[in-house]
C-alpha positions in Angstrom: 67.6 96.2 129.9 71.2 95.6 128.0 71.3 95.4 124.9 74.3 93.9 122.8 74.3 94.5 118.6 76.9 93.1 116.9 78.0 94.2 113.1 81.0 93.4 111.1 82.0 97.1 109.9 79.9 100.5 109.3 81.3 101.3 105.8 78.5 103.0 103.6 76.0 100.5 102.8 72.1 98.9 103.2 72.5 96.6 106.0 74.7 99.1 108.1 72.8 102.0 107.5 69.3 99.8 108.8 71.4 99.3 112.1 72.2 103.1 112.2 68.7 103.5 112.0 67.5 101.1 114.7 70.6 102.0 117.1 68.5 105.6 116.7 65.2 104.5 117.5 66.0 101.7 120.7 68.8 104.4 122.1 65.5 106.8 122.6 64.2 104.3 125.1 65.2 104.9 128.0 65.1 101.2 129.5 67.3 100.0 127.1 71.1 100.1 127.1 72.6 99.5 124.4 76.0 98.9 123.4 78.0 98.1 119.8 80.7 95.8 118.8 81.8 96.2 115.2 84.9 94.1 114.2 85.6 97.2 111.7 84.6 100.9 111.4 83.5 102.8 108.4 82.1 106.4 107.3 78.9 105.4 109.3 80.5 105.6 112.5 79.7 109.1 113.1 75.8 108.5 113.0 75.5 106.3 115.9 74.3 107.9 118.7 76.2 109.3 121.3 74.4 107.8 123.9 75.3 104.1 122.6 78.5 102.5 123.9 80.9 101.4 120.9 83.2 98.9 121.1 85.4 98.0 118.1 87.9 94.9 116.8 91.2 94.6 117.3 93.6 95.3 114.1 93.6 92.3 112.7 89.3 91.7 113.0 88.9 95.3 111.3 91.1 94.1 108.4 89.3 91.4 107.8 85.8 93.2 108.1 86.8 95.6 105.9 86.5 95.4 101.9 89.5 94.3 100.1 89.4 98.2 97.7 89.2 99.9 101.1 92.5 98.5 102.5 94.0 99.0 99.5 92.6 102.4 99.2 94.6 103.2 102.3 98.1 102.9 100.8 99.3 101.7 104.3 101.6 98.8 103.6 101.5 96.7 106.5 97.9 96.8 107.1 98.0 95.4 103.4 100.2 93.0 104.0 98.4 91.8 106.9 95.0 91.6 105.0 97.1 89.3 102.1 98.2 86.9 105.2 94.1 86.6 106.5 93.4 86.0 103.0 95.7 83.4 102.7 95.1 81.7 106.3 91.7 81.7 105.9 91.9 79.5 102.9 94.4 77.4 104.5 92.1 77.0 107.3 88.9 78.1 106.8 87.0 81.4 107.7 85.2 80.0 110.6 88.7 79.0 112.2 89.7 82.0 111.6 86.7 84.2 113.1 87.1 81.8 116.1 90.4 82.5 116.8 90.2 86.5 116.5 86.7 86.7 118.3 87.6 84.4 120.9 90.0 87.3 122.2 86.9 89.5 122.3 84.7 87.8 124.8 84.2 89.6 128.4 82.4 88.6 131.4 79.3 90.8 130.5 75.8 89.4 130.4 73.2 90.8 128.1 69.7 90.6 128.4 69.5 90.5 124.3 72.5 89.9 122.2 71.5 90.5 118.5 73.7 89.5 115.9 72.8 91.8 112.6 74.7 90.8 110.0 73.9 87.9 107.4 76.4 85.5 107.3 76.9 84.1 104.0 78.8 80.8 104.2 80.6 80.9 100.8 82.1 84.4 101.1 85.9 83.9 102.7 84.6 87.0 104.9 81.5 88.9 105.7 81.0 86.5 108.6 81.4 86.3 112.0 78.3 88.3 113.9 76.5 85.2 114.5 79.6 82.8 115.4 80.6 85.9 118.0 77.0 86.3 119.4 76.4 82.3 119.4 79.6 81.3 121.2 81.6 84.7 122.7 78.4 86.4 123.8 76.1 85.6 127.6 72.6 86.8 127.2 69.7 85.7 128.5 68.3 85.8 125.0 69.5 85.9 121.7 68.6 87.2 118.0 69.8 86.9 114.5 69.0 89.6 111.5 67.7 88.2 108.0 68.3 91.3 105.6 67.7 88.9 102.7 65.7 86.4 100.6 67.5 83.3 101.7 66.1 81.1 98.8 67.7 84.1 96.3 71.1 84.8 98.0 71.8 80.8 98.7 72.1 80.1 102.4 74.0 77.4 103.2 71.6 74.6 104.3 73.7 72.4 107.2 75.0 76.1 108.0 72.2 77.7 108.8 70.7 74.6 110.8 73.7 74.2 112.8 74.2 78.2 113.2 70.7 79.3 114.1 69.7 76.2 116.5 71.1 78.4 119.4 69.3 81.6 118.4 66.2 82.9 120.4 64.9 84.9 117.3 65.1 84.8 113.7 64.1 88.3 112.8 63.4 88.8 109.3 62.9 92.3 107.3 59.8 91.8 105.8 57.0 88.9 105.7 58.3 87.9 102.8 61.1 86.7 103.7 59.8 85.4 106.7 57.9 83.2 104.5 60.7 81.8 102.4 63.2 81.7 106.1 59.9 79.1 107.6 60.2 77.1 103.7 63.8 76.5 104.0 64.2 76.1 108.2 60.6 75.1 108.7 62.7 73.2 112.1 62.5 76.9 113.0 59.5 78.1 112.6 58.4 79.0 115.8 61.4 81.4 116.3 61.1 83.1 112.6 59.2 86.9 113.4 59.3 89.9 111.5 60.6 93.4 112.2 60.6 96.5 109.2 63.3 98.5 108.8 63.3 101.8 110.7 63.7 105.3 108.6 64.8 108.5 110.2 61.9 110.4 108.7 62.5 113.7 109.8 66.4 113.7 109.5 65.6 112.4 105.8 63.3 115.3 104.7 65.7 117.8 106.5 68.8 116.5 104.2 66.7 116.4 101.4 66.8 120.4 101.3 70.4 120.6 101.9 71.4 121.3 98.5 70.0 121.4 94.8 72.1 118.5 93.4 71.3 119.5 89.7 69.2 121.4 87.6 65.6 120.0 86.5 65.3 118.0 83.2 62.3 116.7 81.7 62.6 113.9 83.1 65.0 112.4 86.1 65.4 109.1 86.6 67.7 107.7 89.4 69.2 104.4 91.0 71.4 103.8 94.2 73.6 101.1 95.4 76.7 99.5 95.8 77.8 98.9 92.0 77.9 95.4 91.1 76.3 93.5 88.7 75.5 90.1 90.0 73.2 91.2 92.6 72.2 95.2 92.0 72.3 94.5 88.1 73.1 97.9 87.4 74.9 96.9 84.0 70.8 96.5 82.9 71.0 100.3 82.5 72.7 101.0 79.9 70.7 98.5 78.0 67.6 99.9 79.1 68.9 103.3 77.8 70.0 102.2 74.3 65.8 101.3 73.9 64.9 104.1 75.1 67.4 105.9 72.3 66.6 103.6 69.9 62.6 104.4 70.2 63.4 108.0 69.9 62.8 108.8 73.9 65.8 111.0 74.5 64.4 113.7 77.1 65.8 112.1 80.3 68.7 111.7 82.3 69.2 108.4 84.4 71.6 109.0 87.5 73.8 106.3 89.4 74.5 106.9 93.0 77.4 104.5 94.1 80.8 102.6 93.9 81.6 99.4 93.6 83.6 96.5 91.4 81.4 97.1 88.8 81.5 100.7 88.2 84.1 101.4 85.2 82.8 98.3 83.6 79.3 100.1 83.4 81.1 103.3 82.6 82.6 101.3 79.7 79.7 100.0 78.1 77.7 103.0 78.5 80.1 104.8 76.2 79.7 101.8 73.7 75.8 101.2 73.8 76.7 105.5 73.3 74.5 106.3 75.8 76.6 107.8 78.2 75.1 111.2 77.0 71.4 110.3 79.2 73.3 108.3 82.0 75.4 109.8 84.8 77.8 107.9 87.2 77.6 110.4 90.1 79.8 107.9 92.2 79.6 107.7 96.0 77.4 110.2 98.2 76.7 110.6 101.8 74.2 112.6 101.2 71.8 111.1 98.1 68.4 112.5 99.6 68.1 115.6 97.7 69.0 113.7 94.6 66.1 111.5 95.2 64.0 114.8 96.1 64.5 116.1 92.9 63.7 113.1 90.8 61.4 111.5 89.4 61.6 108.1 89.5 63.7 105.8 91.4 64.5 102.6 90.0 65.6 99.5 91.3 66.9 96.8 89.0 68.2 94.1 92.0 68.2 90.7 91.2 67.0 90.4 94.8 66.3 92.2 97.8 65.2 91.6 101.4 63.5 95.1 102.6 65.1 97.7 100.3 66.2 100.6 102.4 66.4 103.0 99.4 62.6 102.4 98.4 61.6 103.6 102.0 63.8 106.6 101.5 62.0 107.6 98.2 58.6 107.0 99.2 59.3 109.4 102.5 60.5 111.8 99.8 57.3 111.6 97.4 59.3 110.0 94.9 57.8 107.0 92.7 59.8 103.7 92.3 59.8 101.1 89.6 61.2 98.3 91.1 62.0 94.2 90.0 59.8 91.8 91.8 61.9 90.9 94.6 59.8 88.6 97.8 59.1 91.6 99.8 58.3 94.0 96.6 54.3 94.2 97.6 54.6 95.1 101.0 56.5 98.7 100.2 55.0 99.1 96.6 51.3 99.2 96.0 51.6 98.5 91.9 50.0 101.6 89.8 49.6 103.6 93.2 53.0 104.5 94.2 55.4 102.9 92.4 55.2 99.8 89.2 56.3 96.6 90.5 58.3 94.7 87.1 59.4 91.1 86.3 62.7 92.6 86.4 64.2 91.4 82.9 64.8 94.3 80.5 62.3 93.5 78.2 59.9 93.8 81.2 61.2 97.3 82.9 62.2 99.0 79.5 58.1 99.3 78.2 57.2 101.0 82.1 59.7 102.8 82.2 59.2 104.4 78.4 55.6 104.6 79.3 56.3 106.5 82.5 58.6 109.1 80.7 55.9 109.4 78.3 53.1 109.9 80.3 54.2 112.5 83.1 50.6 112.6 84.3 51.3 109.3 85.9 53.7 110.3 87.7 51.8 113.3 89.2 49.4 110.8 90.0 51.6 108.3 91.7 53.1 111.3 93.9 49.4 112.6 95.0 49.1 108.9 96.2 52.5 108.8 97.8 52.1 112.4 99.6 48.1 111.3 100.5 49.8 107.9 102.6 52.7 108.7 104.5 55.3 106.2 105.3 55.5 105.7 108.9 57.6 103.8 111.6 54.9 102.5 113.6 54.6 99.3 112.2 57.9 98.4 113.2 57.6 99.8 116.6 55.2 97.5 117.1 57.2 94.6 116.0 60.3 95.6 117.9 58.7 96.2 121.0 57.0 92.8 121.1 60.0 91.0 120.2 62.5 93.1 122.9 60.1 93.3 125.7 58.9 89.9 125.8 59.5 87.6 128.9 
């Protein structure tokens, strides 16, 4: 069976570290063959494995797939200058012009049996498009799937968009029932395609990096959050605030650690030295390898506005670690509240009483990791769900 997954770049990040982890599990079956193409690369390249066929964009496509700061980054001044011009031609034109034109010289004469576009594709973002326009109307397959990584009430798909976009789609796979749910409310037109598949965790290649250094030495107590660092979405500027109540009500025996880079990060650097509590929280800034950061704390929390099917919170639960996480649609089905984790409204006047009870009352947490050690997280779920959806005729 071939097998055709199509992603817009493999910089570090949720979405493209879910596809490294599904490219592992389907390449170990041995009746599929699967190949990649990526309009851009990224640090992630290196894990996909070796027996998957990669194919990447032309110059132009991985400009455009690849974040603004990177380019930049890069100091190379044509490549800049070539990213300004797709800027500006895109609003001149519109991205899905655009995308047309550059994917359009992409298309070859090979026919999949699944073609599986991963990405979301937000309509009112000039880029971060493209999978499902390529898969749609540059891809033959016999049958073919889009990815929902998201809540698509919470991160505003386009209506008409999505109608027109997903009519040709075999599959709607969505990350968790949740949003399954909320994908049948909005497209109920579709609900007959709309199935669910989990994310997929490398559970043994997590534990192994978990011992592959000693990232700091043990406090009292270690809180920790990971993401890409801006505010809108991730709401990581909520920490300092939650650390000036924690100050404030004499609770001064932690350290809170950030694990990330984005837009937002000296602006949360900033007012963590002006709340003055930039004594307790740590910007540890980007890290390929966060497991034995997460090993050695002991909490992981998640302040997201939304999610779809958080890898991170799979990550700590394989690595005994207790979340406390905002209620986000698919927050029940990886959090059991009071058993491994606390499951908040998500406002700080919500999460700042858990978390100062948690830091508190360490005995809770012993508890929570008993539970999480007594009920491993396991992949078989979503082998189930991937199989059904693949192998049917």
């Amino acid at each position: 069976m071939k097998i055709l997954f199509v992603a817009q770049n493999f910089q570090m990040g949720g979405i493209q570290k879910a596809l490294i982890n599904t490219l592992k599990e389907v390449s170990l079956y041995k009746h599929y063959e699967i190949d990649v193409f990526t309009f851009g690369e990224g640090e992630l390249m290196k894990d996909i494995p070796p027996n998957v066929n990669v194919h990447t964009g032309n110059l132009l496509l991985q400009l455009i797939a690849t974040p603004f700061a990177e380019v930049k980054m890069r100091k190379n001044v044509w490549h800049l200058m070539l990213r300004l011009l797709c800027m500006i031609v895109v609003r001149l034109i519109g991205s899905n012009h655009l995308y047309s034109i550059l994917l359009k010289a992409h298309r070859n004469d090979r026919v999949y049996d699944i073609a599986v576009s991963y990405f979301n594709d937000v309509s009112h973002n000039y880029f971060n498009q493209g999978t499902n326009l390529f898969v749609d109307k540059f891809v033959q397959a016999n049958r073919k799937f889009a990815w929902i990584h998201t809540d698509p009430l919470k991160a505003d798909f386009h209506y008409d968009r999505c109608v027109e976009t997903y009519k040709n789609f075999d599959r709607l796979l969505c990350v968790s029932e949740a949003c399954k749910q909320n994908l049948i409310n909005f497209l109920p037109q579709y609900k007959d395609k709309i199935q669910v598949v989990y994310n997929f965790f490398p559970i043994k290649e997590i534990k192994d990096l978990a011992w592959q250094y000693t990232p700091f030495e043990k406090g009292t107590i270690d809180l920790i959050s990971i993401g890409r660092i801006e505010n809108v979405t991730k709401r990581f500027h909520l920490i300092p605030l939650l650390c000036k109540l924690l100050k404030d009500s004499s609770i001064c025996h932690f350290r809170w650690r950030i694990l990330g880079n984005g837009p937002d990060l000296l602006q949360n650097k900033r007012l963590a030295f002006e709340l003055g509590v930039d004594d307790v929280v740590e910007f540890v800034g980007e890290c390929n390898n966060p497991y034995p950061f997460i090993r050695q704390s002991d909490v992981l929390i998640l302040t997201s506005a939304y999610e779809g099917y958080p890898m991170v919170i799979g990550e700590a639960l394989i690595l005994d670690t207790p979340v406390i996480t905002t209620n986000f649609a698919a927050a029940g089905e990886q959090i059991s509240d009071g058993q491994n984790g606390f499951i908040t409204s998500g406002n700080v006047e919500d999460l700042y009483p858990i978390i100062a009870n948690v830091i508190k009352n360490t005995d809770k947490l012993q508890r929570m990791k008993k539970f999480i050690e007594e009920n491993q997280y396991t992949n078989q779920k979503a082998h189930e769900q991937l199989v059904l959806e693949f192998d049917a005729k």
